[in-house]
N, CA, C and O of each residue as an XYZ file, in Angstrom:
556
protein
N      95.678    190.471    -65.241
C      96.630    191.114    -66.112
C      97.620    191.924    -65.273
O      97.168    192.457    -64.260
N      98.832    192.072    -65.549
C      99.876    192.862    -65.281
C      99.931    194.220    -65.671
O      99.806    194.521    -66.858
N     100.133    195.201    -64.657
C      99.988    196.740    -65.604
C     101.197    197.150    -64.822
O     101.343    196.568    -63.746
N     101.938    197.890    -65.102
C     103.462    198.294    -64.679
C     103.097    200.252    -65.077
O     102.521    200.912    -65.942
N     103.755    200.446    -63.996
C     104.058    202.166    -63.698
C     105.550    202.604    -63.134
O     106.477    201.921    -62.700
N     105.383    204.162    -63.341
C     107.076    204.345    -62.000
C     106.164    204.154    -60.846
O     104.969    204.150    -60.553
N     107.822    203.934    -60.142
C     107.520    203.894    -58.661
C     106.974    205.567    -58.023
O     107.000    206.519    -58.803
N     106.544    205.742    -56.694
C     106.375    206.860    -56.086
C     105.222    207.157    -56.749
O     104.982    208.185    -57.383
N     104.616    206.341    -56.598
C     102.645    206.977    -57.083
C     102.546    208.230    -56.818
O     103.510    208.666    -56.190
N     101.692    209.013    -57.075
C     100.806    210.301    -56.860
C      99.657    210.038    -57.657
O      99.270    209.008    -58.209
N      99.041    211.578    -57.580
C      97.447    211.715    -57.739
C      97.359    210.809    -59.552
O      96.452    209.986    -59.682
N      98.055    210.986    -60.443
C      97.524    210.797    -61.446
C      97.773    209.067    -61.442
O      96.848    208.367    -61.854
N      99.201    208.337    -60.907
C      98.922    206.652    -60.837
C      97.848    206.183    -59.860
O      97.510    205.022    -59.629
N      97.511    206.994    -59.481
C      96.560    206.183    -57.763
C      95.414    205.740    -58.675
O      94.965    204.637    -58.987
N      94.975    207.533    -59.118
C      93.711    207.369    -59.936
C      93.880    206.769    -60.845
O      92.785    206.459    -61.314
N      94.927    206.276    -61.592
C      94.688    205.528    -62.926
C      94.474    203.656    -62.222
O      93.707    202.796    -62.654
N      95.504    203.546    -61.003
C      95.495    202.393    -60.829
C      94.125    201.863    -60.305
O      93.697    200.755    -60.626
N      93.358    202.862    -59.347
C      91.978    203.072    -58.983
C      91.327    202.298    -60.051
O      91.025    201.105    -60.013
N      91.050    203.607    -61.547
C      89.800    202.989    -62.168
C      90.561    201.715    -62.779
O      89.782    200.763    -62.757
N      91.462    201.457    -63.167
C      91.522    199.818    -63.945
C      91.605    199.062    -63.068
O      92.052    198.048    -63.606
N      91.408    198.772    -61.565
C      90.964    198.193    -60.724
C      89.192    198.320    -60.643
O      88.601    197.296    -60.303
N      88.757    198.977    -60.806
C      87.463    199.792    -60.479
C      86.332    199.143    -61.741
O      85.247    198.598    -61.541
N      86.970    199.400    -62.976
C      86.058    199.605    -64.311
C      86.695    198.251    -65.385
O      85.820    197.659    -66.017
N      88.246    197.746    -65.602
C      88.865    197.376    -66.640
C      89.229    195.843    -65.845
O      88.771    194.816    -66.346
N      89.702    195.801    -65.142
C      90.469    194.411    -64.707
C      90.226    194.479    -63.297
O      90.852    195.456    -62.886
N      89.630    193.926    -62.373
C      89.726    193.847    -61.499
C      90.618    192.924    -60.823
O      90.996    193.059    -59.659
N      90.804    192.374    -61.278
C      92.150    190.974    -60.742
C      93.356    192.121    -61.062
O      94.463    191.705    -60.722
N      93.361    193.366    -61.598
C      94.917    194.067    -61.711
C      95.719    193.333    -60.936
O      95.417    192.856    -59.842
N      97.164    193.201    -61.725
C      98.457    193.226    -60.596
C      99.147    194.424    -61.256
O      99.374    194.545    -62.459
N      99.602    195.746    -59.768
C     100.383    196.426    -60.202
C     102.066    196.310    -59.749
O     102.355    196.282    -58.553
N     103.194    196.242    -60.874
C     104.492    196.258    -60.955
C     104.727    197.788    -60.563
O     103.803    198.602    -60.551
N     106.265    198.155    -60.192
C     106.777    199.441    -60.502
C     107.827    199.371    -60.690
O     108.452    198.396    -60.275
N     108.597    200.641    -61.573
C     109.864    200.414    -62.055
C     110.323    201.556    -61.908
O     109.581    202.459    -62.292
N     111.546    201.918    -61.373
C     111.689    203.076    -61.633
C     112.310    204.112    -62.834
O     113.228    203.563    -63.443
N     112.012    205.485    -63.304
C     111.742    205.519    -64.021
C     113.398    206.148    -65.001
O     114.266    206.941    -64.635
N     113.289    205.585    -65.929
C     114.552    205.276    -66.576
C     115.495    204.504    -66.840
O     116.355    204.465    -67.720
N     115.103    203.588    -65.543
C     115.909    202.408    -65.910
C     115.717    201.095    -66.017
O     115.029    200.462    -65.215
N     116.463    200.454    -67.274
C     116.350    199.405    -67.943
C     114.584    199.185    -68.544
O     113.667    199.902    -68.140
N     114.406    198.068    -69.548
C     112.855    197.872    -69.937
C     112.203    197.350    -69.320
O     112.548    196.660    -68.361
N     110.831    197.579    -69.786
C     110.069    197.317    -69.420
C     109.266    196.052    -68.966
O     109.390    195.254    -69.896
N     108.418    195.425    -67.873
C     108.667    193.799    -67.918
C     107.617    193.239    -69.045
O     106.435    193.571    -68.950
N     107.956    192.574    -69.879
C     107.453    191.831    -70.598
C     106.178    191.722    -69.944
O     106.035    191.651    -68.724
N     104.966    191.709    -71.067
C     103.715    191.550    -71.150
C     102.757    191.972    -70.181
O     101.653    191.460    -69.999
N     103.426    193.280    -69.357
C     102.894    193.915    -68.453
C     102.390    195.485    -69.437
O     103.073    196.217    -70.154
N     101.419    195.519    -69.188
C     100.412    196.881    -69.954
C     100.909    198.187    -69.326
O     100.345    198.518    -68.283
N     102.054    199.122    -69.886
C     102.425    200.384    -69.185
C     101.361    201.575    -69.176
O     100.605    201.725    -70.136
N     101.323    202.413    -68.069
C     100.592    203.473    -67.734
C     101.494    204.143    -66.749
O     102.277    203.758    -65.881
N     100.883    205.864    -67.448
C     101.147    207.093    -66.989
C     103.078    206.932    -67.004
O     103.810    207.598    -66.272
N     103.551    205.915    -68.000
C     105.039    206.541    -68.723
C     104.924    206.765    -70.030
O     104.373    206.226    -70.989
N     105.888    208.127    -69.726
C     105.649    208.504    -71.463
C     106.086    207.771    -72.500
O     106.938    206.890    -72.388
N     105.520    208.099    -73.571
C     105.920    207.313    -74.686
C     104.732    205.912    -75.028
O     104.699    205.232    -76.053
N     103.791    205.787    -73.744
C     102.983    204.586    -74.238
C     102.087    205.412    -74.218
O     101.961    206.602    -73.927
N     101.169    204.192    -74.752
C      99.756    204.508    -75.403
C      98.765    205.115    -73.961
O      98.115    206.159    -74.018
N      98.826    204.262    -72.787
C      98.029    204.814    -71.210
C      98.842    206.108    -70.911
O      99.193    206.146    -69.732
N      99.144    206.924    -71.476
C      99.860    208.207    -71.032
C      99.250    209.560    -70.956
O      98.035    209.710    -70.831
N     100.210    210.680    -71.044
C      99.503    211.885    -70.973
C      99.872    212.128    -72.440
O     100.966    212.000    -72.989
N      98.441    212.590    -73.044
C      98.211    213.087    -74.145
C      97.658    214.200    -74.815
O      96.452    214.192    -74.570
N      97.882    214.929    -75.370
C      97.472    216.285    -75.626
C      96.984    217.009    -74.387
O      95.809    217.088    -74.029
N      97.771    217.395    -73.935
C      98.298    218.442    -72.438
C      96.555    217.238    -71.032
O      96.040    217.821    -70.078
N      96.272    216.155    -71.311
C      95.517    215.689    -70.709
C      96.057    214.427    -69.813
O      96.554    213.486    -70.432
N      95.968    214.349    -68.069
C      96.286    212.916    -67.684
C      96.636    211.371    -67.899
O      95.542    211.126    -68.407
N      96.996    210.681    -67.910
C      97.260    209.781    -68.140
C      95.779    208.622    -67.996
O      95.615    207.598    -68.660
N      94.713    209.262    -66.773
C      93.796    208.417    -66.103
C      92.963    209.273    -67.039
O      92.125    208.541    -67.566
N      92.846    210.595    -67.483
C      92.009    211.200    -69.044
C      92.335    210.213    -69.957
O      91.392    209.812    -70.639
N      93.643    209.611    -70.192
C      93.751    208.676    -71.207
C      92.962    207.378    -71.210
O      92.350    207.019    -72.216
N      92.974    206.744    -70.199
C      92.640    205.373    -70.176
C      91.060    205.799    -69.816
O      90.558    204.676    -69.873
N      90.264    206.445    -69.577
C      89.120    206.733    -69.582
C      88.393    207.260    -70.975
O      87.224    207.586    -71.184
N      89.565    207.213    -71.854
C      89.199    207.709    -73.448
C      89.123    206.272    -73.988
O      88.040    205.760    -74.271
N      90.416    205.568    -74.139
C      90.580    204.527    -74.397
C      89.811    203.639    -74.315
O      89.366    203.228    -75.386
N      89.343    202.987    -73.063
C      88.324    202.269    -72.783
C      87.290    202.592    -72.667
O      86.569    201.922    -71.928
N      86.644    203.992    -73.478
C      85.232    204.048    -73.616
C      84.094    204.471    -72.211
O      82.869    204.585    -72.199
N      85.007    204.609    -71.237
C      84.111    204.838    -70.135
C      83.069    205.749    -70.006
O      83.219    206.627    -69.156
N      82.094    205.737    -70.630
C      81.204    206.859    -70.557
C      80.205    206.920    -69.631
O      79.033    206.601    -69.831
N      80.864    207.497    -68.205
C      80.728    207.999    -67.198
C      80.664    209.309    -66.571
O      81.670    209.527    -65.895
N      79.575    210.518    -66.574
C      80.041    211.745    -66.203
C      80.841    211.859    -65.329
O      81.816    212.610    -65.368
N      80.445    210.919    -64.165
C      81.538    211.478    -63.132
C      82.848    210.807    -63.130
O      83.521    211.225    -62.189
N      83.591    209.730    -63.987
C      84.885    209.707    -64.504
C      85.382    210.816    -65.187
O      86.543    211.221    -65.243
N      84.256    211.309    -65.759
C      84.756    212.286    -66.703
C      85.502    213.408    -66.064
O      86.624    213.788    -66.397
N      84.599    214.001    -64.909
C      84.884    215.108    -63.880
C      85.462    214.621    -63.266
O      86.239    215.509    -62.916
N      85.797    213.613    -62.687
C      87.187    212.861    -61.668
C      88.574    213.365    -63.073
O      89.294    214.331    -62.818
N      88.742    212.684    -64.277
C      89.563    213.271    -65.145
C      89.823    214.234    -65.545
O      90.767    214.371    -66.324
N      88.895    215.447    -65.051
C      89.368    216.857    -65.088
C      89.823    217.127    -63.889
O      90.823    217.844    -63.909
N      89.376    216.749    -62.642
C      90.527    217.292    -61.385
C      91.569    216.901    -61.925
O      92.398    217.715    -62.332
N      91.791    215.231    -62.070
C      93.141    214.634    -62.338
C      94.016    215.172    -63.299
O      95.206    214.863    -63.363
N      93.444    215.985    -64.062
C      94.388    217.094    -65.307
C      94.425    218.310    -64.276
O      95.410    218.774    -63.702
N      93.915    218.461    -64.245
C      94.340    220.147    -63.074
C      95.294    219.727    -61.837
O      96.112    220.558    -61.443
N      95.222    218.621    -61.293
C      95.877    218.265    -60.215
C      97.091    218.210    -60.942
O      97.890    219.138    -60.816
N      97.416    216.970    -61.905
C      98.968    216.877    -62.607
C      99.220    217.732    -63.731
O     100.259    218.388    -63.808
N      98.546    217.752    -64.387
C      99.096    218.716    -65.734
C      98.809    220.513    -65.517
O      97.894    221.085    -64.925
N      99.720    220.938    -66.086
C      99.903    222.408    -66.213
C      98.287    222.586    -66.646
O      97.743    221.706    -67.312
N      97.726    223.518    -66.315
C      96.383    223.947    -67.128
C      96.419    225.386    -67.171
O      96.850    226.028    -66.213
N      95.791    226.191    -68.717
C      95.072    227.365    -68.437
C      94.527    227.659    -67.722
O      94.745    228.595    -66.953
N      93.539    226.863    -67.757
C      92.449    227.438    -66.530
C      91.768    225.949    -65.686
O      91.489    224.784    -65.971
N      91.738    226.739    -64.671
C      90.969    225.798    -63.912
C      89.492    225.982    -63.255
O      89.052    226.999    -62.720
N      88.762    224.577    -63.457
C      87.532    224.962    -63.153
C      86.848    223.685    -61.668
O      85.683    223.515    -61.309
N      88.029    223.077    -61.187
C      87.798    221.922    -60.218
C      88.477    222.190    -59.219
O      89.648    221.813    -59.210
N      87.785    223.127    -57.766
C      88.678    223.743    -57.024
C      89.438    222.397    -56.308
O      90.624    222.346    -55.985
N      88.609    221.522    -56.180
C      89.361    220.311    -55.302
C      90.550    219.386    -55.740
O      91.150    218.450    -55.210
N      90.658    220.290    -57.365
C      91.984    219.268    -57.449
C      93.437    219.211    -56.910
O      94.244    218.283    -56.868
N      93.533    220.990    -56.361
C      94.772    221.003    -55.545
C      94.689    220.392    -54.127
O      95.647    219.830    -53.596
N      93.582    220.528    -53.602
C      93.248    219.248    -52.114
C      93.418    217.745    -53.059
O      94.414    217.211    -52.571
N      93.081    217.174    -53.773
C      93.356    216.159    -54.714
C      94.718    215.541    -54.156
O      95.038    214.699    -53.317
N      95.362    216.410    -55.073
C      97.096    216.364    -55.353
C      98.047    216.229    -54.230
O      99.061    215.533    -54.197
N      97.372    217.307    -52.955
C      98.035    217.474    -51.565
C      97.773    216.082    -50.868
O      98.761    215.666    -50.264
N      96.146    214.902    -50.798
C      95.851    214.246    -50.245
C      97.150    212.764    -50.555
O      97.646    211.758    -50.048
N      97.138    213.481    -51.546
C      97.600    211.960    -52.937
C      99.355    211.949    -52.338
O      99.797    210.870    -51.941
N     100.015    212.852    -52.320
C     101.618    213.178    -52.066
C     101.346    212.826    -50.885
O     101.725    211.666    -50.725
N     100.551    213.539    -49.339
C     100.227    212.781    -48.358
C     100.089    211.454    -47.975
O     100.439    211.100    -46.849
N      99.451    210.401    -49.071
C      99.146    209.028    -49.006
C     100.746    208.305    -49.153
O     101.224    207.269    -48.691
N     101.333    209.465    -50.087
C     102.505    208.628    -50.907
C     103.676    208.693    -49.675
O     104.618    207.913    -49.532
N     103.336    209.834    -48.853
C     104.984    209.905    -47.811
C     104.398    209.228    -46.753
O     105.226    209.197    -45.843
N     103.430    208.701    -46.448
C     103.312    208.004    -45.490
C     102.731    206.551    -45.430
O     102.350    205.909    -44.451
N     102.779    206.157    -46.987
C     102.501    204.338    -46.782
C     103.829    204.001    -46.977
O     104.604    204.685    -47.646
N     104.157    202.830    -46.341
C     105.453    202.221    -46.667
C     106.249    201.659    -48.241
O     107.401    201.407    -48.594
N     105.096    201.649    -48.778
C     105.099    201.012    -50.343
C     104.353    201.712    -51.260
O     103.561    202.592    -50.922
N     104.594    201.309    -52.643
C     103.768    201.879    -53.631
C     102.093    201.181    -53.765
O     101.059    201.576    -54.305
N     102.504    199.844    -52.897
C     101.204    198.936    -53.249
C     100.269    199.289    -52.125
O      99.094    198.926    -52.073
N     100.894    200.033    -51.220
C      99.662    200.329    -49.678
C      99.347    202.001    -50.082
O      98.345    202.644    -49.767
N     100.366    202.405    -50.766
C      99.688    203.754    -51.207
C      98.715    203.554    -52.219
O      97.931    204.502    -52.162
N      98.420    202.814    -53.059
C      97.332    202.346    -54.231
C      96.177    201.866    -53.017
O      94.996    202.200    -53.111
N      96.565    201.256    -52.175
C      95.086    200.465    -51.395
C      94.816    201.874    -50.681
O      93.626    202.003    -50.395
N      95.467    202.755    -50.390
C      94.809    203.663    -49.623
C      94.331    204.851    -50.575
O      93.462    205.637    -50.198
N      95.045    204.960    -52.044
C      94.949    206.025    -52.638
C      93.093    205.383    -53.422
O      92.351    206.157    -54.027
N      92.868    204.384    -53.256
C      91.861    203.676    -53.635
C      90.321    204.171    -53.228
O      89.271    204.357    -53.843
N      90.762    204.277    -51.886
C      89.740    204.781    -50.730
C      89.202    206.118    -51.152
O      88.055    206.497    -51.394
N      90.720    206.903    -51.173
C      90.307    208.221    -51.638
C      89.374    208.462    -53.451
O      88.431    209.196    -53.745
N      89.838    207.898    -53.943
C      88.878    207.749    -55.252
C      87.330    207.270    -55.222
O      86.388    207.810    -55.801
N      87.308    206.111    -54.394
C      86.361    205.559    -53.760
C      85.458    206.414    -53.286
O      84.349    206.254    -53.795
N      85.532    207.273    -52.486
C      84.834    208.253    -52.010
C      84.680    209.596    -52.872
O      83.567    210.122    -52.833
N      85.721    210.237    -53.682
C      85.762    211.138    -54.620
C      84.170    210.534    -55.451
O      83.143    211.203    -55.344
N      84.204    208.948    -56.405
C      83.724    208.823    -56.840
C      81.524    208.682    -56.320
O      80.450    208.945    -56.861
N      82.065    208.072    -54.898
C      80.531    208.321    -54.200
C      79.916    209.714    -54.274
O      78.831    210.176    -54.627
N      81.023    210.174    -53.809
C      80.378    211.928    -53.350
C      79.780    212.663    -54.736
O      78.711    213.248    -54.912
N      80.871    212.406    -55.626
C      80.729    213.110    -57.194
C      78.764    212.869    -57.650
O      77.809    213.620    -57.850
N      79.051    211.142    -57.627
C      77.844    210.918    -57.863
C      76.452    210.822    -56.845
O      75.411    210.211    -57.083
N      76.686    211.372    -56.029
C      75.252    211.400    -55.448
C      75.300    213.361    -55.512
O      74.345    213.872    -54.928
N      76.146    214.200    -56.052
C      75.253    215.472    -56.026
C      74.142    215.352    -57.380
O      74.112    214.505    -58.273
N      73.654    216.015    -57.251
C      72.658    216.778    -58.251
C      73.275    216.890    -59.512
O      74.504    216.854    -59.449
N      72.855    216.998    -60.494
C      73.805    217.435    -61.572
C      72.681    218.659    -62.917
O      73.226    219.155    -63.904
């Protein structure tokens, strides 16, 4: 399947492109467009732009969205989707000190891969490991 985003990934497309690579489609192909201009490509599934359904919704991530959506009932998606709201979205309060290391790693990945598609293979890694570590503490 085709899933289309803006261009210039950060923390909240990496992680979204992560788990629907990870959990939903593994054959993903990701498009990018940038953002505002002209539509969208035909029969490609949009995420983390506003106005669609994979978006940010009630002050929550876009990768909170598609982890609602598709039912993932996973604690530690769950807690990966609360950094990923503290990292991108404004919050009251915060309770996930690592989501500002998160956010810093993620803008890091993004100024130094050449593309949006080598920042996803590397922003991958980093989830990859977020998600090992999460789940082997104690809970």
């Amino acid at each position: 399947m085709k899933w289309v985003t803006w261009r210039d990934v950060g923390v909240d497309r990496m992680g979204c492109a992560w788990l629907i690579r990870r959990f939903i489609d593994p054959a993903a192909e990701f498009l990018f467009v940038t953002p505002g201009r002209g539509s969208l490509p035909e029969g490609a599934e949009p995420f983390d732009i506003p106005g669609t359904r994979l978006s940010h919704h009630r002050g929550h991530s876009s990768f909170h969205t598609i982890v609602r959506e598709y039912g993932l009932d996973d604690p530690v998606l769950r807690r990966i989707a609360q950094m990923v709201d503290e990292a991108d979205v404004t919050q009251e309060v915060t309770v996930e000190p690592a989501a500002p290391g998160l956010d810093l790693i993620c803008r890091g990945l993004r100024r130094t891969s050449p593309d949006d598609q080598v920042a996803l293979e590397r922003g991958g890694l980093i989830y990859d490991a977020l998600y090992a570590e999460l789940g082997a503490e104690p809970h």
